[in-house]
C-alpha positions, -999 to +999 in steps of 0.1 A: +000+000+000+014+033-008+022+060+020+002+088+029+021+122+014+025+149+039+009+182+028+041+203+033+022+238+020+045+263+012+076+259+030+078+231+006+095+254-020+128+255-001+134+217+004+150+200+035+175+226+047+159+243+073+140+231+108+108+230+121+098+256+140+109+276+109+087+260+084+059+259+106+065+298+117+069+305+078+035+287+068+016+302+094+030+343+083+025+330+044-011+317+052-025+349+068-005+369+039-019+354+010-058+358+028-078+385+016-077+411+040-102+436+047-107+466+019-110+498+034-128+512+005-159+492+010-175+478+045-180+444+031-151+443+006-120+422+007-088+430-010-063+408-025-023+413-022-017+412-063+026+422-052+046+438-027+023+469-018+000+465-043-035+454-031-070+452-052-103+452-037-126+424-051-154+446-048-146+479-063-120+469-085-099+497-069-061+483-071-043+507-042-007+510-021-005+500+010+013+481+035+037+457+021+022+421+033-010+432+054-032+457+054-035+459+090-014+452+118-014+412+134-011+418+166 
């Protein structure tokens, strides 16, 4: 019977060479990145990181600068 793969997410991309706590620390920061955040043009909206600073809200179609990897701060 064949093994059950691991779903490595996307630490995978580097390989082996690094522990843990790092991957885990790195998919949990590249999960809540990659989310859509909250617009601030629009109540309800959502916006969607398209690059570094560059977000788009999904309701307006607005594309706007903001904050490099979250539009507001994790605490």
């Amino acid at each position: 019977m064949a093994a059950k793969k691991k779903k490595i997410k996307a630490m995978g991309k580097f390989g082996v060479g690094y522990g843990r706590n790092v991957r885990s620390r790195y998919n949990t920061i590249e999960a809540s990145q990659r989310k859509t955040q909250p617009s601030p043009f629009h109540p309800t909206g959502r916006a969607k990181r398209l690059a570094a600073g560059i977000w788009k809200c999904l309701k307006t179609g607005r594309i706007f600068a903001g904050h490099a990897y979250y539009l507001k701060e994790n605490k």
